[in-house]
C-alpha positions in Angstrom: 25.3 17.3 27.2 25.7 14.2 29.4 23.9 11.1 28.1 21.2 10.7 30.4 20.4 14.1 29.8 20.3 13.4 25.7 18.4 10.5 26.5 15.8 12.3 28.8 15.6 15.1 25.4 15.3 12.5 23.0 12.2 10.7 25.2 10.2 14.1 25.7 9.1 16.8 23.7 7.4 19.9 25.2 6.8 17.8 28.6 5.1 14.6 26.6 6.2 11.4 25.7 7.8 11.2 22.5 6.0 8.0 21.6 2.5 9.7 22.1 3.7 12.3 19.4 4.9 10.0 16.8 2.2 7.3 16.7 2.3 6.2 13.5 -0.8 3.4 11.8 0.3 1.7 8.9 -1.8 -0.2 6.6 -1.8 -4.2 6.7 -3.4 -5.4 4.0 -3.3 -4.2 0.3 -5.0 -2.1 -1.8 -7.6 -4.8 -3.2 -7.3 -6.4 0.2 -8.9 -3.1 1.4 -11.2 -2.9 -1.3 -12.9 -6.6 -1.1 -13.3 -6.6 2.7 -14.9 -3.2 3.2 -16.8 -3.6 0.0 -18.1 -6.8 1.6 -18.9 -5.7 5.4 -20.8 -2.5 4.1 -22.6 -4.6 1.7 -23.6 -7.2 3.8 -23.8 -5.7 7.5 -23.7 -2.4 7.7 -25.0 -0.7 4.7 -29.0 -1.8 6.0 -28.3 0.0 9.7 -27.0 3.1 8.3 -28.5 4.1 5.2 -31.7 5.5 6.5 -31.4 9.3 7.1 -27.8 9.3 6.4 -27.0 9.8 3.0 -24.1 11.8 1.9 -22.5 11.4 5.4 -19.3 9.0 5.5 -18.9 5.4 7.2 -15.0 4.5 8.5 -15.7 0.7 8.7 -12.7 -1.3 10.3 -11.8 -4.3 7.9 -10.9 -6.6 10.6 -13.3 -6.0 13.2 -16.8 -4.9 11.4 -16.8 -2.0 13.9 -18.2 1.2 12.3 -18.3 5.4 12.8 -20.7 7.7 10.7 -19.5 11.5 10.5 -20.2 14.2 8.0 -16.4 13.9 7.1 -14.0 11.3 6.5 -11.2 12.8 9.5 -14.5 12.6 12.3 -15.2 9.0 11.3 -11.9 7.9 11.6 -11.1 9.7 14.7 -14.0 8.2 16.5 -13.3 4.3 15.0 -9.8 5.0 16.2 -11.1 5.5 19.9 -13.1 2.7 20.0 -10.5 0.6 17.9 -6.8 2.2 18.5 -5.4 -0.6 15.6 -8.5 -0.1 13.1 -7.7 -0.6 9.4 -10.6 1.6 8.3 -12.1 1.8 5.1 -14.2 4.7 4.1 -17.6 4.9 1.8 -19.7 7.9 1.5 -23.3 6.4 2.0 -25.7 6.3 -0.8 -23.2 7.0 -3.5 -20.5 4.9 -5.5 -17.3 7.2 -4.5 -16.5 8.9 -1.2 -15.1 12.4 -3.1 -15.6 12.8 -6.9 -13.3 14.5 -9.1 -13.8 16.5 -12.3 -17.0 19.1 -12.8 -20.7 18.2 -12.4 -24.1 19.6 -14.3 -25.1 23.0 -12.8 -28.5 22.0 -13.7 -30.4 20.7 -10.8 -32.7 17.6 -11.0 -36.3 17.5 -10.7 
């Protein structure tokens, strides 16, 4: 194979650029870094718009921006944040409780 050719295989895949394939987000900030700014945003700006009629649903917040999603899963929030905000560094928080997914069993009684 001649080199251009090489080079034209190694820049398309199935008739699209390779570099639309293997976009790849990386976080920039660490763990606790994470933690303390999206703790902070939903606290203090977003929790009051969103907690009405939403509970249980999911918030991707962006750490750098404020800019926020609501979906009924974690992959649909983050999807839509990502189309407003292509670089977002989301953080995620299920609204109304203290965890987004909980591990370990749960009470089969139900409450009052």
């Amino acid at each position: 194979m001649s080199g251009d050719r090489l080079l034209s295989a190694l820049r398309y895949t199935w008739g699209i650029p390779r570099l639309a394939l293997m976009t790849a987000r990386y976080p920039r900030y660490s763990k606790a870094e994470f933690v303390r700014r999206g703790t902070e945003l939903y606290e203090t700006q977003i929790r009051s718009q969103v907690e009405a009629g939403n509970r249980g649903k999911l918030v991707a917040i962006d750490i750098e921006t404020g800019a926020f999603e609501v979906a009924d899963t974690a992959i649909a929030a983050c999807d839509r944040l990502y189309e407003q905000h292509p670089d977002a560094q989301p953080w995620v928080i299920r609204i109304g409780h203290d965890a987004v997914y909980r591990f370990g069993s749960r009470s089969l009684k139900r409450s009052p």
